[in-house]
C-alpha positions as CSV (number, residue, x, y, z in Angstrom):
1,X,-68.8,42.8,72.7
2,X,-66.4,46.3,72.2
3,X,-64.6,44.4,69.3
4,X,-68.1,43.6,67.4
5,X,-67.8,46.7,65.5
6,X,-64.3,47.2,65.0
7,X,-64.1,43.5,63.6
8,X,-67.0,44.3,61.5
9,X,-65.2,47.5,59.9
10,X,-61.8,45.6,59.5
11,X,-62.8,42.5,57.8
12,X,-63.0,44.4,54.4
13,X,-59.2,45.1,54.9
14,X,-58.5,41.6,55.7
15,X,-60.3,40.5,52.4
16,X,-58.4,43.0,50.3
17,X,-55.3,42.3,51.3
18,X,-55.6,38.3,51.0
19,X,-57.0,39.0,47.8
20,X,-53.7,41.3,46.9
21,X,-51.6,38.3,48.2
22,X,-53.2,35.8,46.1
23,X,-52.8,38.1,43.1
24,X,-49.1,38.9,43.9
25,X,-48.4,34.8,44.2
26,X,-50.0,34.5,40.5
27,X,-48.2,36.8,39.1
28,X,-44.8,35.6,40.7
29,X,-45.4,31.9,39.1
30,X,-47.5,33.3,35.9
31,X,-43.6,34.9,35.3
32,X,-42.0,31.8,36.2
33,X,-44.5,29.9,33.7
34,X,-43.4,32.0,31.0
35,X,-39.9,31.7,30.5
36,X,-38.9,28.0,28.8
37,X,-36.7,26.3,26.4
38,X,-37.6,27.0,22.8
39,X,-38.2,23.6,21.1
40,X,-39.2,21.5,23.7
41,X,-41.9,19.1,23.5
42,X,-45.0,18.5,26.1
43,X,-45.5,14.6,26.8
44,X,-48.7,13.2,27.7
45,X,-47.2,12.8,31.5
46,X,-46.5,16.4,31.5
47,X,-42.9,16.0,31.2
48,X,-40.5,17.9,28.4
49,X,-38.1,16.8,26.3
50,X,-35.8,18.7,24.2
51,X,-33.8,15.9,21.6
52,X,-31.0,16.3,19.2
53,X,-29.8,13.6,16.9
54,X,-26.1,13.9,15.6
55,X,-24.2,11.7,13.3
56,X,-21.0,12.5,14.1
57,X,-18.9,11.8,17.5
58,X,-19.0,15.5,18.8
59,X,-22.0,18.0,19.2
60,X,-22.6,21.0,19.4
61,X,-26.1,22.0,20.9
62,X,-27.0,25.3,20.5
63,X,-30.4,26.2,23.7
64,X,-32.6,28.8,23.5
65,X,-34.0,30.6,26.7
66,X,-36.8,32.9,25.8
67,X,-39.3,34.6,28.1
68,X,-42.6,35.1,26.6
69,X,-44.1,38.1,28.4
70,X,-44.0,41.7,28.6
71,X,-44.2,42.0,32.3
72,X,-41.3,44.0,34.0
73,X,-38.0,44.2,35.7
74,X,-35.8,41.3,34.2
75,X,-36.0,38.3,35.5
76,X,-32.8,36.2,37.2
77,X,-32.7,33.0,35.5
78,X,-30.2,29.8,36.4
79,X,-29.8,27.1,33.8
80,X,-27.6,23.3,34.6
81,X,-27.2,20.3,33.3
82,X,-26.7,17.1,34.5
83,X,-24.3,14.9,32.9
84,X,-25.6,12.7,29.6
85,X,-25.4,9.0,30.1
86,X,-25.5,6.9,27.0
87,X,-25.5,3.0,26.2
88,X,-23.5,0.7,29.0
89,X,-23.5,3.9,31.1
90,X,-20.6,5.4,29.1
91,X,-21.0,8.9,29.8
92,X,-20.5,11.8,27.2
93,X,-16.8,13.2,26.8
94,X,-15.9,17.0,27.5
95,X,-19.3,18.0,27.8
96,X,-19.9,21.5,28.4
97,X,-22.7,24.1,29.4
98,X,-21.2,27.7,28.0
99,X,-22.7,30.7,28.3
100,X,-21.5,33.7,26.4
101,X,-19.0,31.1,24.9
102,X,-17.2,30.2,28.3
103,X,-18.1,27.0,30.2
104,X,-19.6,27.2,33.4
105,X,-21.2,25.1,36.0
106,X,-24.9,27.2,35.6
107,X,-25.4,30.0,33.1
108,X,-26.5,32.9,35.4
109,X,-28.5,35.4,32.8
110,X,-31.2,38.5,32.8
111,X,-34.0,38.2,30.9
112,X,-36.3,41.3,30.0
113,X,-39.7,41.2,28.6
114,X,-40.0,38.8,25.3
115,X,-36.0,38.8,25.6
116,X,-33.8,35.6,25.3
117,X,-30.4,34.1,25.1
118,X,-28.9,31.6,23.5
119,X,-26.4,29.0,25.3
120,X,-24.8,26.1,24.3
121,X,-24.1,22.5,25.4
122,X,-21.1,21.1,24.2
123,X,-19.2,17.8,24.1
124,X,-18.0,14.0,22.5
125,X,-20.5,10.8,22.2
126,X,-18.2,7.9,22.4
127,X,-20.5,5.8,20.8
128,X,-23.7,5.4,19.2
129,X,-26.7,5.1,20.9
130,X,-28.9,7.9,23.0
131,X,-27.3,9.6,25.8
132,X,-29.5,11.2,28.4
133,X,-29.9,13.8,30.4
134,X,-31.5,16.4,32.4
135,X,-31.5,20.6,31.8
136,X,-33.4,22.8,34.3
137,X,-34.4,26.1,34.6
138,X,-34.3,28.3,37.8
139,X,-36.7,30.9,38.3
140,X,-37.2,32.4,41.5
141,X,-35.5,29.5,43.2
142,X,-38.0,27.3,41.4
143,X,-36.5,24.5,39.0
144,X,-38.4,24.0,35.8
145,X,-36.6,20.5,34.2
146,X,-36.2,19.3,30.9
147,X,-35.4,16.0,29.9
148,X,-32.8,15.7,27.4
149,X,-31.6,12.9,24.8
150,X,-29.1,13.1,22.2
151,X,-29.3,10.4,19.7
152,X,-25.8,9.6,18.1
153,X,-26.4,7.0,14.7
154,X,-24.8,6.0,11.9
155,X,-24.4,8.9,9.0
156,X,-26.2,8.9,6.1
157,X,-24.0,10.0,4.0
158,X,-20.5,9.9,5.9
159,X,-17.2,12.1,5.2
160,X,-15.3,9.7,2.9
161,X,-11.4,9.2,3.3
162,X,-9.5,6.9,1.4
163,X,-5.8,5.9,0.1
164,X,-5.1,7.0,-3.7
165,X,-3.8,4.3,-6.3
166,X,-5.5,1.2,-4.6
167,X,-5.6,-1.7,-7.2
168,X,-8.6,-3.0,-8.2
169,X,-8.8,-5.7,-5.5
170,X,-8.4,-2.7,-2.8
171,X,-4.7,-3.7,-2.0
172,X,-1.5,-0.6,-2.0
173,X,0.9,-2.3,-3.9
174,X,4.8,-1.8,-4.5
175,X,7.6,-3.3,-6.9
176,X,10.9,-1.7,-5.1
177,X,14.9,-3.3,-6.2
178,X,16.2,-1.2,-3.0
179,X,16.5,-1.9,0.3
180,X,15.8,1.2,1.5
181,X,12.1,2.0,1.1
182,X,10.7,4.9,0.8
183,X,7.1,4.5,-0.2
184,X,4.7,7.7,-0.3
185,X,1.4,7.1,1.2
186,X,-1.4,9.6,-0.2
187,X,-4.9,10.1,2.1
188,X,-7.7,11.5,0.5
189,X,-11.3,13.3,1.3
190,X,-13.7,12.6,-1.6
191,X,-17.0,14.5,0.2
192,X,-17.8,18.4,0.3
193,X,-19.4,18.5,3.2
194,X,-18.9,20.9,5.7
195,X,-16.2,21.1,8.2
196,X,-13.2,19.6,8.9
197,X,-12.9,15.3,9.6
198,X,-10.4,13.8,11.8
199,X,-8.6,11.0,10.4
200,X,-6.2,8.1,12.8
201,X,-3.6,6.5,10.6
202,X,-2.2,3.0,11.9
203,X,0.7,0.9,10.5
204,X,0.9,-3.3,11.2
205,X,4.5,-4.8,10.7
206,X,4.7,-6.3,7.2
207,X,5.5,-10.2,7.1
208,X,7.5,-11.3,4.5
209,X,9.6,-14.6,3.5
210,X,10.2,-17.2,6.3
211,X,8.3,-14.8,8.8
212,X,10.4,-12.1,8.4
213,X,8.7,-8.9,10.2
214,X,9.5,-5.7,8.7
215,X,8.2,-2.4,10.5
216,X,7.8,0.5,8.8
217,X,7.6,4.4,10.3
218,X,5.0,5.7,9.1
219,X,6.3,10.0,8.7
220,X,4.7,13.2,7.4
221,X,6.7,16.4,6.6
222,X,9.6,14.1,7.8
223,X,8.2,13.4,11.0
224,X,6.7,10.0,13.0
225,X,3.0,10.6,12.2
226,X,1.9,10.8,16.4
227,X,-1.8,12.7,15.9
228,X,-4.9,12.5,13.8
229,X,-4.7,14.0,10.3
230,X,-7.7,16.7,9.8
231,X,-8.8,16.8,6.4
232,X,-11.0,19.6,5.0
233,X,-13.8,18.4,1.7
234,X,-11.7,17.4,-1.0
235,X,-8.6,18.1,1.0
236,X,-5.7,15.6,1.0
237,X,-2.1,14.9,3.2
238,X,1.0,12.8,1.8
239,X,3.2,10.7,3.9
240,X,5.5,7.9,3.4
241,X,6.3,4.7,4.4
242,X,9.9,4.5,5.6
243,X,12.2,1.3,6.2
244,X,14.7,-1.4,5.6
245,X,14.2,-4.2,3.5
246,X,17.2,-6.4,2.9
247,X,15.7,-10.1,1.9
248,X,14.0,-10.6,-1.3
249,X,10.3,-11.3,-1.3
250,X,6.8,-10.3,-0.7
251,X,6.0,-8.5,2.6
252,X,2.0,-7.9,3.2
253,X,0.7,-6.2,6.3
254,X,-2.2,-3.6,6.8
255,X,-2.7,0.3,7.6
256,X,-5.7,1.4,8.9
257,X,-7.9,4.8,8.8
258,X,-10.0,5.4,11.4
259,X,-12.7,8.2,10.5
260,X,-15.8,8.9,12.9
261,X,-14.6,5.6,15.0
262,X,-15.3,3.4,12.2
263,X,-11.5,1.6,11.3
264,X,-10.8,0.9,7.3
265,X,-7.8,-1.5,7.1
266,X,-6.4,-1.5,4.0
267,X,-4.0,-4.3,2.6
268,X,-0.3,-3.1,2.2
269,X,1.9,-5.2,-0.3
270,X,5.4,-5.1,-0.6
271,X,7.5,-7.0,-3.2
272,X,11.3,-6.8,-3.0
273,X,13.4,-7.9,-5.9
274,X,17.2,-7.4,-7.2
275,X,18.4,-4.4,-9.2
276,X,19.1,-5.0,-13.0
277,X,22.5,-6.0,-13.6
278,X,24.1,-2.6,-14.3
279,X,26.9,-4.3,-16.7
280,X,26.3,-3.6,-20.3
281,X,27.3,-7.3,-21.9
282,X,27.7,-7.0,-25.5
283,X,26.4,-8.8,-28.3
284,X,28.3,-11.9,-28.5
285,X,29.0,-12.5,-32.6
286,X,28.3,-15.7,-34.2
287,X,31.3,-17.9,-33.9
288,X,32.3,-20.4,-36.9
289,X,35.2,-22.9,-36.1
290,X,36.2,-26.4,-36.2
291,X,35.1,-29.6,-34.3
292,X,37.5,-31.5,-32.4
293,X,40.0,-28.3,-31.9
294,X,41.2,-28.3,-28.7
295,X,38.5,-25.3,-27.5
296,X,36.2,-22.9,-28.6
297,X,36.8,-19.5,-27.4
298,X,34.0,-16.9,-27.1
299,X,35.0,-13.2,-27.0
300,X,32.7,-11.9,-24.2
301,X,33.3,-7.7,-23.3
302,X,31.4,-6.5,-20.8
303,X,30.6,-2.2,-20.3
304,X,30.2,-0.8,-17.0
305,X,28.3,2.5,-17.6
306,X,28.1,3.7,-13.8
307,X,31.4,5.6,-12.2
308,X,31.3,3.3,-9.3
309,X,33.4,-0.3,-9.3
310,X,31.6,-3.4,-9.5
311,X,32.1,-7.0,-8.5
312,X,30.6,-9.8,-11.1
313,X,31.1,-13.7,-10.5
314,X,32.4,-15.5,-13.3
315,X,30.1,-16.0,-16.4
316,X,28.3,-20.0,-16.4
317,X,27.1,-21.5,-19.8
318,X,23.8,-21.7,-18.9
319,X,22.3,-24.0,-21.9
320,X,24.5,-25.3,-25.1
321,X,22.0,-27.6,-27.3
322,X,22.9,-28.9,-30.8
323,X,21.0,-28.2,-33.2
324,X,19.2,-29.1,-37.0
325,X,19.3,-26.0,-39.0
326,X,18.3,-28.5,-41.9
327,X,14.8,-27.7,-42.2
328,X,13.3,-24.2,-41.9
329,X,13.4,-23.7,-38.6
330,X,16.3,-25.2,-35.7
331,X,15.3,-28.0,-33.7
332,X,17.1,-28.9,-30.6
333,X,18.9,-32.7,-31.0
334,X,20.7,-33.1,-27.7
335,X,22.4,-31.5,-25.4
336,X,26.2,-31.0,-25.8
337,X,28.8,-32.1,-23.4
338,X,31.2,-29.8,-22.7
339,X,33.9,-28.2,-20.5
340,X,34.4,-24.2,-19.8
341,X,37.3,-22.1,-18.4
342,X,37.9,-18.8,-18.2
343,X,40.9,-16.3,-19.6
344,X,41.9,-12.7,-19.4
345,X,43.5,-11.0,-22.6
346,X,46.9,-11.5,-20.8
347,X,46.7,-14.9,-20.5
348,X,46.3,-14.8,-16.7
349,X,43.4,-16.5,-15.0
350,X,40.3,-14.2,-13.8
351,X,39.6,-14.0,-10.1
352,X,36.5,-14.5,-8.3
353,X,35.1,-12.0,-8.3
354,X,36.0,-10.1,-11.2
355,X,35.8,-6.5,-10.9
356,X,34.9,-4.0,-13.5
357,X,36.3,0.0,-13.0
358,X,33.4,2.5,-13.5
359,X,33.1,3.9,-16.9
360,X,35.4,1.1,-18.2
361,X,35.6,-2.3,-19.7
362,X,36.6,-5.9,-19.4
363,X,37.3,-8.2,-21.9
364,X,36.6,-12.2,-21.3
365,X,37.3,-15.3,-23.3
366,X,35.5,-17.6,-22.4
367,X,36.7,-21.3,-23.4
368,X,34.1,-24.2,-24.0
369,X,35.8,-27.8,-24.5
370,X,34.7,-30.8,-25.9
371,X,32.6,-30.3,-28.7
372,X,33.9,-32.9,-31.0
373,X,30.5,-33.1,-33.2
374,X,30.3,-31.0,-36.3
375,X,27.0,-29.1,-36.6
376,X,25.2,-25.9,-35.2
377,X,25.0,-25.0,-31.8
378,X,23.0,-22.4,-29.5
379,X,23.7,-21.7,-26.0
380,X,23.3,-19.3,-22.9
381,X,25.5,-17.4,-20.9
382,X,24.5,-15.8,-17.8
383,X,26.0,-13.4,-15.9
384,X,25.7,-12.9,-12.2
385,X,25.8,-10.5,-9.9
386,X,25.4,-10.1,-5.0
387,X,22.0,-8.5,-5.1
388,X,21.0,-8.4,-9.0
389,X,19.1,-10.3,-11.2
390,X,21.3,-12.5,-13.6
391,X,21.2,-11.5,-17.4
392,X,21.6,-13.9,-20.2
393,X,23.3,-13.7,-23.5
394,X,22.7,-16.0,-26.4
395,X,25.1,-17.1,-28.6
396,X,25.5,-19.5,-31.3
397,X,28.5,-22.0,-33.2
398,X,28.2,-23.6,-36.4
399,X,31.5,-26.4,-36.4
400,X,32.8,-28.0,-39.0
401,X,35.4,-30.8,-39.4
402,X,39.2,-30.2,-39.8
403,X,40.6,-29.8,-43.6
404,X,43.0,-32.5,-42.5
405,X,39.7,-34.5,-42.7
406,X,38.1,-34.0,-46.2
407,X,42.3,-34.5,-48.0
408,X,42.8,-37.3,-45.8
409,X,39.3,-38.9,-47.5
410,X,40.0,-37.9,-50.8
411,X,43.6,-39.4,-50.4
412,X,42.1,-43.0,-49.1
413,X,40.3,-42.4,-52.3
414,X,42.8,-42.2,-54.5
415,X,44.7,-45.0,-53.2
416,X,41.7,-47.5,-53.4
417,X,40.7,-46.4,-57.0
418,X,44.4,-46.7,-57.8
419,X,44.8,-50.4,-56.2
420,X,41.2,-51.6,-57.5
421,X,42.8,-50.3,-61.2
422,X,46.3,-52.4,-60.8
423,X,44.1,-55.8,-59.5
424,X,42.0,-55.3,-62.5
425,X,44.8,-55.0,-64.4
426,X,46.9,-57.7,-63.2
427,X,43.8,-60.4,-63.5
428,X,43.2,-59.6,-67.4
429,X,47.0,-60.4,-67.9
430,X,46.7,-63.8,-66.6
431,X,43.1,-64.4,-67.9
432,X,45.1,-63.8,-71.7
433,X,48.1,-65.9,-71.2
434,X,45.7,-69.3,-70.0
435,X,43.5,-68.5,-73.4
436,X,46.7,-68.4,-75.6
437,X,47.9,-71.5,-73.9
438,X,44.7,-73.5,-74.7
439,X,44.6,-72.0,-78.3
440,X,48.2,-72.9,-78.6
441,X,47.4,-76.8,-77.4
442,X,44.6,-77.7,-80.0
443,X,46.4,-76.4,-82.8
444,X,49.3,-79.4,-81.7
């Protein structure tokens, strides 16, 4: 019954200060309420989503924290992130939360009224696809999420990299007559925009003749290419293909350029012929002489025009046709039989090989046997060389019979016109003396 009163005159108290409670509590989460991601989107469940959609492997995201009141002190905020999963559950490489451009595990900052920071999630999508996630904000050890999704597709308009002097069926093709090769390799951005791309460069073995493998090394600067190339718009790098080729032939294998994870093989050709022959082989002069002689010889000099010594086989006679120069122009008649040998100035036989001092000469006669025809001829002589292409010269006879031939037919002539003359001669005698006779006996 004593505490009646005193309850009576306390109960205002009581009301004031649950009231102050209550108003203290609202204020505490109408703070927490205010400070959010700019950006982020409301769904229909309540839950929000900040996206980002990239179209290149690595991101760069930058957040913005903001608090939206003008209430006072500054307010102790915590931000993390869990890891981003993406398609087969491939997580994100290197990704990173920083905060005043250092990575950390939460960004610890102090916001004051209508203040705010930005932070920045960092990192590498392996693939494309959306990778998702989850950022919250701490507030008075309350957690505020945020769902998260990066999209990673297909550019639009991606940075371009390509090979220079591709032929018109996109193959890199080269004629080399060395066996050392030495083939420069030119990669090149044709886009302008921004920032730098990162560019793999890969090499297959080259198959050539018989399955012959060669495998290039693939250098730039002089060096085995062993990281990606980073190209800035418009910018270009030069390397080179390096090797040994010693078989004649075509060689075709692939290199590839990898850009954003997308691989561009392009077809690599490699055809390996045989140096000129470095001899200079003079003209070889028309040759008049007779048929039937015991040979024909052909004066044959050969120049070389390097300093070093070289080695040549002995010349062939590729082709000899004879020919009809009758008409107005030579038609081939047959092919000539024939027989070839070789001499040196000196009468001395050439060896095999025959070798030629730098900045010096050989002379060659070259002996054919056998052509006992008469007429005009035309024929080949090749040359030949270890590892060069053969050369040809051309050369032509016109043969004509011995002078023994025409005096020995004018002689037969004489002879029979001179015999025919005497028989003639000798028949009218005794065709006179039997007419006399018969004249002679009817006169009796």
């Amino acid at each position: 019954m004593g505490h009646g009163p005193l309850r009576a005159r306390l109960s205002p108290y009581y009301v004031t200060l649950i009231m102050l409670l209550l108003w203290l509590i609202s204020i505490g989460r109408a703070a927490a309420g205010e400070i959010g991601i700019v950006g982020a989107t409301t769904g229909s469940d309540g839950v929000q989503t900040l996206t980002l959609v990239v179209e290149e492997p690595a991101f760069d995201w930058p957040i913005t924290v903001r608090r939206n009141d003008t209430g006072e002190p500054a307010t102790a905020v915590r931000i993390d992130v869990t890891p981003l999963i993406g398609p087969s559950a491939r997580p994100a490489d290197h990704q990173r939360l920083l905060a005043n451009g250092q990575p950390v595990d939460q960004a610890a900052l102090e916001l004051s009224s209508l203040g705010q920071v930005v932070i920045r999630l960092t990192g590498t999508l392996p693939v494309e696809g959306d990778f998702r996630g989850q950022l919250g904000v701490i507030v008075d050890s309350r957690r505020t999420p945020y769902d998260i999704m990066i999209t990673r597709r297909k550019p639009a308009n991606p940075p371009k990299a390509g090979i220079v002097g591709l032929s018109s069926d996109g193959r890199l093709a080269m004629t080399t007559d060395r066996a050392a090769i030495d083939w420069p390799i030119m990669i090149r951005r044709d886009d302008t925009l921004s920032g730098d791309i990162e560019v793999k460069v890969r090499v297959s073995p080259l198959a050539g003749p018989s399955g012959i493998l060669f495998e290039p090394k693939l250098l730039k600067d002089g060096k085995p290419v062993t990281e990606v190339l980073k190209l800035t718009p418009l910018g270009q790098e030069s390397l080179k293909l390096t090797g040994k080729v010693d078989v004649e032939g075509t060689y075709t294998g692939e290199i590839t350029l990898e850009t954003g994870g997308v691989p561009t093989p392009v077809t690599l050709a490699l055809t390996r012929t045989r140096p000129d022959f470095d001899l200079k082989v003079e003209p070889i002069s028309r040759l008049r002489d007779e048929a039937g002689a015991d040979n024909v010889s052909l004066q044959v000099r050969l120049q070389n025009t390097t300093s070093a010594e070289r080695e040549i086989n002995l010349p062939m006679v590729a082709r000899l046709d004879r020919v009809d120069a009758s008409g107005s122009a030579p038609v081939d008649i047959g092919v000539a039989s024939y027989r070839v040998s070789y001499v040196l100035p000196d009468g001395r036989t050439p060896p095999e090989p025959l070798r030629v001092n730098g900045d010096a000469g050989l002379d060659l006669q070259v002996m054919i046997r056998g052509l006992n025809g008469p007429g005009n001829y035309k024929g080949i002589i090749r040359f030949t060389a270890v590892d060069r292409k053969p050369v040809d010269a051309p050369f032509e006879l016109a043969l004509r019979l011995s002078w023994l031939w025409p005096a020995g037919a004018i002689a037969l002539g004489v002879i029979v016109s001179l015999r025919t003359k005497t028989e003639g001669e000798r028949s009218g005698f005794f065709s006179r003396s039997l007419v006399e006779k018969r004249v002679v006996h009817q006169l009796r």
